[in-house]
N, C-alpha and C positions, 0 to 999 in steps of 0.2 A: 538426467543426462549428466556425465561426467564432464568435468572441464577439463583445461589443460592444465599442468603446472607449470610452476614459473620457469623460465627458460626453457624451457620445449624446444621454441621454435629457434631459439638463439641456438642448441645444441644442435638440435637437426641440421639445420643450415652449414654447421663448421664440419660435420660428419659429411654433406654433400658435397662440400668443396675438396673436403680431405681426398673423398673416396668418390668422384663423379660417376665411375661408371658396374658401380658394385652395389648392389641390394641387401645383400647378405656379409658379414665382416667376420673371419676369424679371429683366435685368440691371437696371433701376432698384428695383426690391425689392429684390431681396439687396445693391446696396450701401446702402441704405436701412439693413438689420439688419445689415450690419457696420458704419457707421457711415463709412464713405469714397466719395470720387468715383464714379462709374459708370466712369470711365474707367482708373483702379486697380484694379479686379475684377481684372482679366488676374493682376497682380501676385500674389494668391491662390493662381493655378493651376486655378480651379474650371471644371471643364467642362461647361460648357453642351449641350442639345443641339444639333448642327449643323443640325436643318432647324425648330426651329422657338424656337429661343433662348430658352429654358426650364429649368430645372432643377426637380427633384422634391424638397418640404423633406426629404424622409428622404435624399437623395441629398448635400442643399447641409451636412447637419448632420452623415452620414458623413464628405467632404469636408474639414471645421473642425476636426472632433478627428482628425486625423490628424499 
């Protein structure tokens, strides 16, 4: 069974508060909560979904602490 990594829950949590009532975060959301252009995302490496350019905050906050 997999663990968590570090700050998991610390990111989840800042993503919930960010964004309370949203499941799913565009690319102008998540550079919003990281704090950089929309067009430096890429830079991150974070994968979005392909059909509908979305990411999941437990996906975007797995992602960070890695």
């Amino acid at each position: 069974m997999s663990r968590e990594k570090a700050g998991y829950r610390g990111v989840l949590d800042q993503l919930n508060e960010m964004f309370p009532d949203k499941g799913m975060l565009n690319k102008n959301e998540v550079a919003k909560f990281i704090g950089v252009n929309r067009t430096t995302i890429h830079n991150y490496g974070i994968a979005f979904n392909e059909t509908t350019g979305r990411i999941a905050k437990a996906d975007l906050a797995r992602q960070l602490c890695t």
